[in-house]
SEMIBA-81411 format. One record per residue: x, y, z of N, C-alpha, C in turn; residue number from 1. Coordinates in Angstrom, 1 decimal, always signed. Layout:
N
    n_x    n_y    n_z   ca_x   ca_y   ca_z    c_x    c_y    c_z  nr
      X      Y      Z      X      Y      Z      X      Y      Z NUM
...
END
This chain:
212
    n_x    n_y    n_z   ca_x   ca_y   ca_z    c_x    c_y    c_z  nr
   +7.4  -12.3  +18.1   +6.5  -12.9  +19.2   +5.1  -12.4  +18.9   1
   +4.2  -13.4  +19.2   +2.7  -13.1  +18.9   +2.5  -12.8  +20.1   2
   +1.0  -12.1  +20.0   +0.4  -11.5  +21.2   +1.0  -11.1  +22.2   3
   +2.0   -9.8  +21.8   +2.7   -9.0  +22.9   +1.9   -7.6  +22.4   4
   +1.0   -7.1  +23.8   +0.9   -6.1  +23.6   +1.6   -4.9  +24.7   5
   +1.4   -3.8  +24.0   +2.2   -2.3  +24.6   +0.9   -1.4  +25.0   6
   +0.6   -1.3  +26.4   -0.2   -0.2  +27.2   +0.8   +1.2  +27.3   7
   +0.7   +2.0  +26.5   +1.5   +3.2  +26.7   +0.8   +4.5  +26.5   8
   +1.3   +5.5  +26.7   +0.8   +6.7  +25.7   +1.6   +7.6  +25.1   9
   +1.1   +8.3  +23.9   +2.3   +8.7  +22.8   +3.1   +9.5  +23.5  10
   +2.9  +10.4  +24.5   +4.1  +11.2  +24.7   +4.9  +10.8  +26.3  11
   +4.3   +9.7  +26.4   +4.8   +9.0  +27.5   +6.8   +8.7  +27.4  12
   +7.7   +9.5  +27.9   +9.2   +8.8  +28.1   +9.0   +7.3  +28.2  13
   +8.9   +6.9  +29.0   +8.9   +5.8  +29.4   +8.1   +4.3  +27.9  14
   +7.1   +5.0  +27.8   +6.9   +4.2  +26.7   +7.6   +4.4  +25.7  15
   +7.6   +5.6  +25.0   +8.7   +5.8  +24.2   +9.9   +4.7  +23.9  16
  +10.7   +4.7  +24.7  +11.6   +4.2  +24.9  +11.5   +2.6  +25.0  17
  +10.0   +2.5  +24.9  +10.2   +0.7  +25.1   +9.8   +0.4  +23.6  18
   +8.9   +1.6  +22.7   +9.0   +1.6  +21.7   +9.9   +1.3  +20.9  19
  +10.9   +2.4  +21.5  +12.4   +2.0  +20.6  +12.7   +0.9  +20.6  20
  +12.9   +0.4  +21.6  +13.2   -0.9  +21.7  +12.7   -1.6  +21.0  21
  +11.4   -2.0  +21.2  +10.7   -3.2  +20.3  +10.9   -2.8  +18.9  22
  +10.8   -1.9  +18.7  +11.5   -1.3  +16.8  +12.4   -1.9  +16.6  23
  +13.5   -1.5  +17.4  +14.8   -2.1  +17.0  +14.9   -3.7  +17.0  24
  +14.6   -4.7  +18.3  +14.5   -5.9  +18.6  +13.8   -6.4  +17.2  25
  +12.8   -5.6  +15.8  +11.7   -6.3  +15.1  +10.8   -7.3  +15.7  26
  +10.4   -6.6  +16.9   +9.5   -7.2  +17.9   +8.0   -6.6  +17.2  27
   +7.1   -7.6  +17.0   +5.9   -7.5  +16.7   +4.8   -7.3  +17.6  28
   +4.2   -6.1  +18.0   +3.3   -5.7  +19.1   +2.1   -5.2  +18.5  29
   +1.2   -5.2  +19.3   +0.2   -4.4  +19.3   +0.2   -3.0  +20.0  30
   +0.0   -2.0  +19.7   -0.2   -1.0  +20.5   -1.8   -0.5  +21.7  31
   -1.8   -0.2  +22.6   -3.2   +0.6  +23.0   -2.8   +1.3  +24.1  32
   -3.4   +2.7  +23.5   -3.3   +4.1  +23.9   -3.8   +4.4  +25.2  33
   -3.3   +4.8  +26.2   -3.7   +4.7  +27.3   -3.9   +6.4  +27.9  34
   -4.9   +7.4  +27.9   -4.7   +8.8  +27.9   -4.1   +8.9  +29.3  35
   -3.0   +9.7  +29.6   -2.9  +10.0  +30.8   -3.6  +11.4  +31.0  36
   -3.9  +11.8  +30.2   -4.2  +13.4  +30.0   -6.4  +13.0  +30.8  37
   -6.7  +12.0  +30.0   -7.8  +11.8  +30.5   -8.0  +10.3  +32.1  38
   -6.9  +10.4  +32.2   -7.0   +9.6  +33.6   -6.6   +8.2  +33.5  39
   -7.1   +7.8  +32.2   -7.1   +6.2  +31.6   -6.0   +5.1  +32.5  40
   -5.0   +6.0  +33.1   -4.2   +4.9  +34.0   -4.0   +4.6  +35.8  41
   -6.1   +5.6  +35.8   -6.4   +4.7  +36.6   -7.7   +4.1  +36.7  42
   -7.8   +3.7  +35.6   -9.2   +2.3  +35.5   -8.8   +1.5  +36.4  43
  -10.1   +1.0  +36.6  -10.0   -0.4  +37.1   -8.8   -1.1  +35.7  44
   -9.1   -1.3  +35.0   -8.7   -2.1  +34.0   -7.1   -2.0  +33.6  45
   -6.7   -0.8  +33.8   -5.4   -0.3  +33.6   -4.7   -0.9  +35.3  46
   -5.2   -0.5  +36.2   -4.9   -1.0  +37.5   -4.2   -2.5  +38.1  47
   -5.2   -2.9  +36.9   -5.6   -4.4  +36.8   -3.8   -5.3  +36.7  48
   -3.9   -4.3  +35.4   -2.4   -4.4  +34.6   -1.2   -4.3  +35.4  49
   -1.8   -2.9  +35.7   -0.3   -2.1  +36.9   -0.8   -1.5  +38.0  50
   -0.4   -2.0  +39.0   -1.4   -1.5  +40.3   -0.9   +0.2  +40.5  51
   +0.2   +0.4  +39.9   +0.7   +1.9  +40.4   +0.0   +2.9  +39.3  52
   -0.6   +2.6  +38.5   -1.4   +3.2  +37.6   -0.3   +4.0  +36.3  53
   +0.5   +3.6  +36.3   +1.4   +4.1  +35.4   +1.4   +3.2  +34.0  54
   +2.4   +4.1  +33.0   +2.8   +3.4  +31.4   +4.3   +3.4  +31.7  55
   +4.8   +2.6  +30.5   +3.8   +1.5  +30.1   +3.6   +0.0  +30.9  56
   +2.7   -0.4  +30.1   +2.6   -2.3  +30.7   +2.7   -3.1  +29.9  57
   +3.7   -4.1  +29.3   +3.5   -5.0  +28.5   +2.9   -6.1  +28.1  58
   +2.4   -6.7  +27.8   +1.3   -8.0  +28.0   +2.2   -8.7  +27.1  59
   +2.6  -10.0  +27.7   +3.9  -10.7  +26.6   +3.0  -12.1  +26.6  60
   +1.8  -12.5  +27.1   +1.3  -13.8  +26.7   +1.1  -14.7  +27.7  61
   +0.3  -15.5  +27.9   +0.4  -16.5  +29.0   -0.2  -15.2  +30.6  62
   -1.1  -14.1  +30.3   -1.0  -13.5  +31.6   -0.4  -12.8  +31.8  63
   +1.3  -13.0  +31.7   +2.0  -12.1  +31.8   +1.9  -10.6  +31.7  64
   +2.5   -9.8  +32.5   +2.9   -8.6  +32.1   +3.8   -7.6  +32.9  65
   +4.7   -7.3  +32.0   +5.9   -6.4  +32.3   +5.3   -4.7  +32.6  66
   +6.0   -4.1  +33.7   +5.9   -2.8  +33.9   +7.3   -1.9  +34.2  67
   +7.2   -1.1  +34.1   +8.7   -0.2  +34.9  +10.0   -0.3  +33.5  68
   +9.5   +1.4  +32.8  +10.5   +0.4  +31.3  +11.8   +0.3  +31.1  69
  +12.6   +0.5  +32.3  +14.0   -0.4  +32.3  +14.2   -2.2  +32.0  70
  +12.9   -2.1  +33.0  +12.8   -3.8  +33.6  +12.3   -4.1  +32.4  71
  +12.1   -3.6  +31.8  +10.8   -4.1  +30.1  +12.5   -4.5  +29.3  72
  +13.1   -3.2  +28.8  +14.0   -3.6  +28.4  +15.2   -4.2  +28.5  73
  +15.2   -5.0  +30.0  +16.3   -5.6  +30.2  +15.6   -7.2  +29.6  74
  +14.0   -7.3  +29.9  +13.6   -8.6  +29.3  +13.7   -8.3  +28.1  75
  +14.1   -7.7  +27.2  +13.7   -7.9  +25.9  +14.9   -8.2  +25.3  76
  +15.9   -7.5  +25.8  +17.6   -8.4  +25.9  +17.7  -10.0  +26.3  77
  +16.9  -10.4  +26.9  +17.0  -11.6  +27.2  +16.0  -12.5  +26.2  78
  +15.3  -12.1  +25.9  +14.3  -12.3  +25.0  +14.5  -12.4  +23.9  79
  +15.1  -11.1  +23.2  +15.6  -10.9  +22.1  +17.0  -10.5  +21.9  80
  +17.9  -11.0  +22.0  +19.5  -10.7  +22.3  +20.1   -9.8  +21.2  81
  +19.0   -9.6  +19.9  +20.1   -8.7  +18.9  +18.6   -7.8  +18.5  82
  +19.4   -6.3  +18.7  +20.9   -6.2  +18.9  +20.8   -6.0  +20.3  83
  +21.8   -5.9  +21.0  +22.4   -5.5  +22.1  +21.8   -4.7  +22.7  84
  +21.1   -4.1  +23.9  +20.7   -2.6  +24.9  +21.6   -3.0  +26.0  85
  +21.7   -4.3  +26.1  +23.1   -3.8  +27.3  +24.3   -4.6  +27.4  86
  +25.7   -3.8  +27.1  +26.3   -4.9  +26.8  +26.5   -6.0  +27.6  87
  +27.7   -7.0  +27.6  +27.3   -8.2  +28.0  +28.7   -7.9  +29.3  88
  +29.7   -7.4  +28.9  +30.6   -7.0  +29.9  +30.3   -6.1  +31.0  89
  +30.6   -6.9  +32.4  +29.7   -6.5  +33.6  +30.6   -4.8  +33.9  90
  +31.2   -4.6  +33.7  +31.5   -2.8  +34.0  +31.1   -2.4  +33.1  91
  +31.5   -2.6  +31.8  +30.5   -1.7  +30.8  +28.9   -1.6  +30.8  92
  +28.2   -2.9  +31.5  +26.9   -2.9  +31.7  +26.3   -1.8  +32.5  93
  +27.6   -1.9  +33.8  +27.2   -1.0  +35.3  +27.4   +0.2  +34.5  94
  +28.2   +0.7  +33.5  +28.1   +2.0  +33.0  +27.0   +2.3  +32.2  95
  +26.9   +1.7  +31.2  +25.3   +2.2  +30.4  +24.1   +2.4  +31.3  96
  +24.0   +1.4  +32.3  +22.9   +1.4  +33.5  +22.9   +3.0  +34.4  97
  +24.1   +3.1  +34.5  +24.3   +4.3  +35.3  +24.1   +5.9  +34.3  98
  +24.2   +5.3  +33.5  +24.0   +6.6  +32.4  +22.7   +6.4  +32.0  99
  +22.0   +5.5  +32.0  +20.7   +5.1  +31.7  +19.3   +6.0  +32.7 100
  +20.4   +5.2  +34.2  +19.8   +6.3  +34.8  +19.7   +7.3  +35.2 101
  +20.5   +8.4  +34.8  +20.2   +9.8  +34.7  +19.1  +10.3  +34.4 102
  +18.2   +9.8  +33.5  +17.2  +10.0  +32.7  +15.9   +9.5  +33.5 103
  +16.5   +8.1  +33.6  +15.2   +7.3  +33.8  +14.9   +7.4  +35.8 104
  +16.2   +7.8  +36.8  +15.5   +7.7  +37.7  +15.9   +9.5  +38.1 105
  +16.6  +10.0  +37.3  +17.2  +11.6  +38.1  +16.2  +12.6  +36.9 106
  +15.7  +12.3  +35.9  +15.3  +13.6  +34.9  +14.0  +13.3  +35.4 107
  +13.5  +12.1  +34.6  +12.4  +11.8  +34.4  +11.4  +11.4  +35.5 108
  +11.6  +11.2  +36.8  +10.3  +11.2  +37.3  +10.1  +12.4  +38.2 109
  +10.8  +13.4  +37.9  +10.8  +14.4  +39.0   +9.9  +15.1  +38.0 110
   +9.9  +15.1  +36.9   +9.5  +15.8  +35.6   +8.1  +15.4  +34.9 111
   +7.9  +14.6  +35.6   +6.6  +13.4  +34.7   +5.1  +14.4  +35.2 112
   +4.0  +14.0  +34.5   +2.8  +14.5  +34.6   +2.3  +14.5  +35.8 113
   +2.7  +13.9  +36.7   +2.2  +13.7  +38.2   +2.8  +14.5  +39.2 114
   +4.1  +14.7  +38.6   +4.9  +15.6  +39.3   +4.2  +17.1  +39.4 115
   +4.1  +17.4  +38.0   +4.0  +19.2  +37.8   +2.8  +19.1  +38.0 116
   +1.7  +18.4  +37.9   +0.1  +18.6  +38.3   +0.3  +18.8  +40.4 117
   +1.2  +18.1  +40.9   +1.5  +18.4  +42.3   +1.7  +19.7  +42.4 118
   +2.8  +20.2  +41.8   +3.3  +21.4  +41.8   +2.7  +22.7  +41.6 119
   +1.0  +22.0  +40.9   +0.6  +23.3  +40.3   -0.5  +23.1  +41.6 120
   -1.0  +22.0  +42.0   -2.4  +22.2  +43.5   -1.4  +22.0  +44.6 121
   -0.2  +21.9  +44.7   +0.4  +22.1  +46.3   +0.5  +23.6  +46.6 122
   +1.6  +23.6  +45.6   +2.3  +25.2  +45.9   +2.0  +26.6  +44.4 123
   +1.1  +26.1  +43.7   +0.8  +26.8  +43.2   +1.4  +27.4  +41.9 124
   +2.1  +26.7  +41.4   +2.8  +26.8  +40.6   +2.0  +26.9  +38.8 125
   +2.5  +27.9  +38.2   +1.4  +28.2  +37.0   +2.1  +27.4  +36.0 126
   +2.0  +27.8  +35.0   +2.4  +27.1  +33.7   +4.3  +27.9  +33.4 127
   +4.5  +28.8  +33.6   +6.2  +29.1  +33.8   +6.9  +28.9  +34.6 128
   +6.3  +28.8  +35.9   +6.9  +28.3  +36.9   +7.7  +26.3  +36.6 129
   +6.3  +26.0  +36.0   +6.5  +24.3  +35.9   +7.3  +24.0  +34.7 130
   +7.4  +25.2  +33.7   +8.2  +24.8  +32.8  +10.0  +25.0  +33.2 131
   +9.7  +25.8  +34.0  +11.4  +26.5  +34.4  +11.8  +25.1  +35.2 132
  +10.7  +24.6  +36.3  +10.8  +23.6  +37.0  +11.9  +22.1  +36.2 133
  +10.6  +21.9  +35.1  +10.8  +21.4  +33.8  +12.6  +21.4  +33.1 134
  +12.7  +22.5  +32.7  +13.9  +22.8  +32.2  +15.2  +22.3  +33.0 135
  +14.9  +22.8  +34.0  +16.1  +22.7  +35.1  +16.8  +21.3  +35.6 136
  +16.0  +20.3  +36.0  +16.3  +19.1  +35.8  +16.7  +18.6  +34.4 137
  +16.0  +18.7  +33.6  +16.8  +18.0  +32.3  +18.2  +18.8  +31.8 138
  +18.1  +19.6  +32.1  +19.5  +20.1  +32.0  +20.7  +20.2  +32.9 139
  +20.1  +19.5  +33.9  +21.8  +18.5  +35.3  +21.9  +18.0  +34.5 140
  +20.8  +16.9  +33.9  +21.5  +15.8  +33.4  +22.0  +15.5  +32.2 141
  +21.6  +16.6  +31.6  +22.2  +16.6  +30.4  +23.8  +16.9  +30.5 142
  +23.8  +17.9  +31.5  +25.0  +18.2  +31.5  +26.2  +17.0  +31.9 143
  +25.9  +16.6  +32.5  +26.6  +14.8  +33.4  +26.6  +13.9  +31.7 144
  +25.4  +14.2  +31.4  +25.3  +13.2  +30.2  +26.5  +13.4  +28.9 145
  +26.7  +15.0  +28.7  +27.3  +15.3  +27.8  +28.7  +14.8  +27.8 146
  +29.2  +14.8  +29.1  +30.8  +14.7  +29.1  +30.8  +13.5  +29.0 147
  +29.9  +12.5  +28.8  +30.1  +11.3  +28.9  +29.7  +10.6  +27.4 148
  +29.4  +11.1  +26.7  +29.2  +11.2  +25.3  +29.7  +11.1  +24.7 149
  +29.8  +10.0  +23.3  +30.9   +9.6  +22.4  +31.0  +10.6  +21.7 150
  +32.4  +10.8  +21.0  +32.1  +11.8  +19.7  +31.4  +11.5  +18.7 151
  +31.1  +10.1  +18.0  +30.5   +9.2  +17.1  +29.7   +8.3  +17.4 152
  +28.8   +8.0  +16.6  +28.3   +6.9  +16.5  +26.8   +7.0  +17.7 153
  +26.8   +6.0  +18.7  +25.9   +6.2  +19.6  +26.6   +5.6  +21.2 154
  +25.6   +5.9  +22.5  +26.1   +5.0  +23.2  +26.9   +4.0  +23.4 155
  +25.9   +3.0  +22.3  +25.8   +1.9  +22.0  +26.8   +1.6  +21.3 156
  +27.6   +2.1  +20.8  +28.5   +2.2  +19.6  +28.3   +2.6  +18.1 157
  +28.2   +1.2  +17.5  +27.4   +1.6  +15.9  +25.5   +1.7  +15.9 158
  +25.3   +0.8  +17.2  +23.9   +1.1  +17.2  +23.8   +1.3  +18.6 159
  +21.9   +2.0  +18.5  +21.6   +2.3  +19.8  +21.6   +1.4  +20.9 160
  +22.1   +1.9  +22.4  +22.1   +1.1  +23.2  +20.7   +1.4  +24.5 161
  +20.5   +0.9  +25.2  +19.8   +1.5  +26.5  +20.0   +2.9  +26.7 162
  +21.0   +3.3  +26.7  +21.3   +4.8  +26.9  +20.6   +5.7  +26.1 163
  +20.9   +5.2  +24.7  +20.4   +5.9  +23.3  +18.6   +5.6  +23.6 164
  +17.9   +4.9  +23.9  +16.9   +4.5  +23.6  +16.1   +5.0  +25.0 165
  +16.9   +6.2  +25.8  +16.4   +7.0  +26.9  +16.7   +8.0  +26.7 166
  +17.7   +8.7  +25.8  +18.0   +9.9  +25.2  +17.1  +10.4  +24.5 167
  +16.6   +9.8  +23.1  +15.8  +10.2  +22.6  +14.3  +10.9  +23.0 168
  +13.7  +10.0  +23.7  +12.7  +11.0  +24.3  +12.9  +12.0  +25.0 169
  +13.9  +11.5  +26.2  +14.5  +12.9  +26.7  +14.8  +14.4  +25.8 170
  +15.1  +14.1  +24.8  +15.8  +14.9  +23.8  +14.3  +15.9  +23.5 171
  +13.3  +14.7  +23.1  +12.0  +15.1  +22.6  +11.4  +15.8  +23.4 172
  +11.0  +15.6  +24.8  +10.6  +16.2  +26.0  +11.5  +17.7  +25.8 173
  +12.7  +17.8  +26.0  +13.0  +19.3  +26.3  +12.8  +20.2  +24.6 174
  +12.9  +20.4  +23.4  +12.3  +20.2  +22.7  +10.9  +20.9  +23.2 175
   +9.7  +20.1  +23.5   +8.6  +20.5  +24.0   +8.5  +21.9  +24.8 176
   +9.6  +21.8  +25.6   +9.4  +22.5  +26.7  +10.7  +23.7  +26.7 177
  +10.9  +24.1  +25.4  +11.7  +24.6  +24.3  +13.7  +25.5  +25.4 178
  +13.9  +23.6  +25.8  +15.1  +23.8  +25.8  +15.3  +23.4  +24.7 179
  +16.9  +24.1  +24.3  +17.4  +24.2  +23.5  +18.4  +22.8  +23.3 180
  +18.2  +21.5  +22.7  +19.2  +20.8  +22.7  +20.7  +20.9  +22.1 181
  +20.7  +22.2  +21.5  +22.2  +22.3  +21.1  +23.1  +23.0  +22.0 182
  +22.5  +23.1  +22.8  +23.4  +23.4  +24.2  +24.3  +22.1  +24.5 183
  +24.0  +20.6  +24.4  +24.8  +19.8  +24.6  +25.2  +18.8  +23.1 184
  +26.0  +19.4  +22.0  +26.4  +19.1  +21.1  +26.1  +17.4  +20.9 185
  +27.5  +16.8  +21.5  +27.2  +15.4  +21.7  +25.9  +14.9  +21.4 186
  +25.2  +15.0  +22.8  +23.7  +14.6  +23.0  +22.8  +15.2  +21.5 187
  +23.0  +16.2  +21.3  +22.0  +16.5  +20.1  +22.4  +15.4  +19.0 188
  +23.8  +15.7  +18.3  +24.2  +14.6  +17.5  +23.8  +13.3  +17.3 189
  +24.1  +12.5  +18.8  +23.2  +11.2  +19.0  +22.0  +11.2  +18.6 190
  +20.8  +12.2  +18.9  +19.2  +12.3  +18.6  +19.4  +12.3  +17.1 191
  +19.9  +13.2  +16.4  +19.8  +13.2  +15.1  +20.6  +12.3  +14.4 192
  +20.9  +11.7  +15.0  +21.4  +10.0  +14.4  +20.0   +9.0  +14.4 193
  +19.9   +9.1  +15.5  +18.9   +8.0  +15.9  +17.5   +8.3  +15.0 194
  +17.8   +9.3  +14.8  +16.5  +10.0  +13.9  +16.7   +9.7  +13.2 195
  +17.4   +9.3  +12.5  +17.5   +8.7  +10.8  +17.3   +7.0  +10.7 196
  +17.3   +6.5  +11.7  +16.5   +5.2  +12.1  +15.3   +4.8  +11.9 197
  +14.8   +4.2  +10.9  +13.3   +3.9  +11.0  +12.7   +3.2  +12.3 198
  +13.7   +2.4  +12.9  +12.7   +2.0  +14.0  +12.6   +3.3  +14.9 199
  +13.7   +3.9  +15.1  +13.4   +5.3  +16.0  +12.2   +6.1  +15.6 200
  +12.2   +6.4  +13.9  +11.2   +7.1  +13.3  +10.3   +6.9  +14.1 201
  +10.0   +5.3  +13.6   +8.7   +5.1  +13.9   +8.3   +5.1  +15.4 202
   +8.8   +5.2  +15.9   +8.5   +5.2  +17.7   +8.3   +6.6  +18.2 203
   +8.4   +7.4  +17.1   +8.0   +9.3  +17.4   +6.8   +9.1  +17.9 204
   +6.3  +10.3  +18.8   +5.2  +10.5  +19.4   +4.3  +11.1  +18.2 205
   +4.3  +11.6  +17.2   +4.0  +12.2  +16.0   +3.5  +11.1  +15.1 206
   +4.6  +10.2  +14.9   +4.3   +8.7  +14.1   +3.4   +8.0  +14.7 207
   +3.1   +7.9  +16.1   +2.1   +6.7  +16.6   +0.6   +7.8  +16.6 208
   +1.0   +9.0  +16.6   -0.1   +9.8  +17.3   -0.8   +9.8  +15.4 209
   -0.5   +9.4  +15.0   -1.1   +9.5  +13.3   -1.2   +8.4  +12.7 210
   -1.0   +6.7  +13.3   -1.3   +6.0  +13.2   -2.5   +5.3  +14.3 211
   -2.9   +6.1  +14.9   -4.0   +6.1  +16.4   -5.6   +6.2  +15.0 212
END
């Protein structure tokens, strides 16, 4: 698809993850870097895009544009049906969705940059405080995540599914914030699969941040 572009920023989850996606789909985008670190998502211009001032936004053409990146990747399954992010059988779907969202509505916005900058001008919270903060959520859900974890393969089966393509970052974020992912076997295994993926490669926060 021509002129689809991606409003995100490199260490954004949420974009991340739509990254993967479009990697995998061999979806042709443009990228532009949106600093959350320097405010950039709330221009006028970024606003424009997404009134909540958030990443990412997609611009698919005709006007258009997608926000919220579950909803990104359920259009791109419709859009682009191979491979697969959600299967097509309605209980196995309700499951990847519900494992999907461990991450995307239980880890990840309690955890997001908007969050811990609250936490450090409400109640005062330094930089250990917000990492412990940090820690502690991704690790419920990892734990929920793990038992539910194939021995092999991915999510998704032979390839990544929705699930896999919200793990990853997740994986990346604690990582950062120096949990230890081999606390949950499974889950690590998956990341270091998916890591051997060029489209995953390339969707690293590392890989885009050196092609900027």
């Amino acid at each position: 698809m021509s002129g689809t572009t991606l409003h995100d920023y490199f260490r954004s989850s949420a974009g991340y993850r739509v990254r993967i996606a479009l990697n995998l789909k061999n979806v042709a985008y443009e990228r532009v870097e949106v600093s959350l670190l320097n405010g950039e998502q709330r221009s006028p211009g970024h606003l424009a895009r997404n009134p909540q001032g958030l990443v990412p936004a997609l611009e698919i053409g005709g006007g258009t544009v997608l926000t919220q990146s579950l909803a990104i990747l359920d259009w791109l399954d419709h859009a682009h049906p191979e491979p697969r992010l959600f299967p097509a059988d309605p209980i196995a779907r309700a499951r990847a969705m519900a494992q999907a969202l461990v991450i995307v509505a239980d880890i990840h916005p309690i955890d997001n940059l908007r969050v811990l900058r609250r936490l450090e001008t409400q109640f005062g919270a330094d930089a250990a405080a917000k990492a412990d903060w940090y820690r502690h959520w991704i690790a419920q859900g990892f734990d929920a995540l793990e038992v539910q974890a194939p021995a092999d393969g991915f999510f998704g089966g032979d390839t990544p599914n929705v699930v896999d393509c919200c793990l990853v970052p997740q994986c990346y974020n604690a990582r950062r914030f120096d949990l230890d992912v081999a606390r949950w076997p499974r889950l690590a295994a998956i990341d270091a699969r998916a890591a051997g993926l060029p489209a995953v490669a390339a969707a690293h926060p590392d890989a885009v941040a050196s092609r900027a």
